[in-house]
N, C-alpha and C positions, 0 to 999 in steps of 0.2 A: 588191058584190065584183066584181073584175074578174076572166076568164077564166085571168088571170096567177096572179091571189092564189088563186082555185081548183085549180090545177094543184098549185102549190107547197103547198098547205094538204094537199092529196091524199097527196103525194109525201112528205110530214113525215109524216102517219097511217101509210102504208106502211110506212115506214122503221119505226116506233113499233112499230107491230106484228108486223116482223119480228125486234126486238129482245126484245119479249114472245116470243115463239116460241121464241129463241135460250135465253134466261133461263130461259124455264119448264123446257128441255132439262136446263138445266146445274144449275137446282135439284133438279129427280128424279135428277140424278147424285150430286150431293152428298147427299140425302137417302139414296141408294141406298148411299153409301160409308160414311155416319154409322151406318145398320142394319146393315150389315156388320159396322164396329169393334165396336158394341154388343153384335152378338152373338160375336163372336170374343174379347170381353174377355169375358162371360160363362161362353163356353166353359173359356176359362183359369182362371178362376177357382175351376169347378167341379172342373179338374180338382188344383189347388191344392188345396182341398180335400180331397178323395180322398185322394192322396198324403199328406195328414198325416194323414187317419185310417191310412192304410196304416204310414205311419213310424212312428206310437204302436203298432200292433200289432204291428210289426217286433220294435220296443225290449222290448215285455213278451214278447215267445218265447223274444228272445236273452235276455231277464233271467232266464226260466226256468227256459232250459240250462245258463247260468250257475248258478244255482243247484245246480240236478241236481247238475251236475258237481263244484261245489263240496262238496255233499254225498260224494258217493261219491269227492273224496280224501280225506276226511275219513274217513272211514269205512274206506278202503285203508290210513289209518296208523294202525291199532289193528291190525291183521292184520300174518304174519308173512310175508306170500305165499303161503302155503301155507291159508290158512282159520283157522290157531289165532290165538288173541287173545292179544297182550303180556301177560302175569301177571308178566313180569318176574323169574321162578323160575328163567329158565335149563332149565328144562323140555320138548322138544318132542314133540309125540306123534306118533306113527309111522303113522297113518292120515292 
């Protein structure tokens, strides 16, 4: 080899291996952005989760009160306002 062809063989390895340099940079980036999303869509997901346990728990309290309350106007239309119950006599007691 001539001192020509060594120079230039030199100068192509440099180059080579400043582009591995470059690359290896911009792969732990990208690897660093991929762990990122992975864990930020995990995160979401978690908290998806939650939230519909939370929404299921929501729904059976409101269904509860619903109920309660259903019960008790049911219960307010047998009375006359006053505590006595409908007999339908025309009857009202005075206490």
């Amino acid at each position: 080899m001539r001192l020509d062809d060594e120079q230039t063989e030199r100068q192509l390895l440099a180059g080579q291996l400043n582009m591995l340099f470059r690359d290896r940079r911009a792969h732990a980036y990208t690897r660093h952005l991929m762990e990122t999303e992975a864990r930020m869509s995990r995160e979401a997901w978690e908290i998806i989760n939650t939230t519909s346990v939370t929404n299921a728990q929501l729904q059976a309290m409101i269904n509860q009160r619903v109920t309660a309350a259903l019960a008790a106007r049911d219960a307010l239309r047998s009375t006359n306002g006053d505590d006595s119950h409908n007999s339908k006599t025309g009857v009202r007691r005075t206490e």
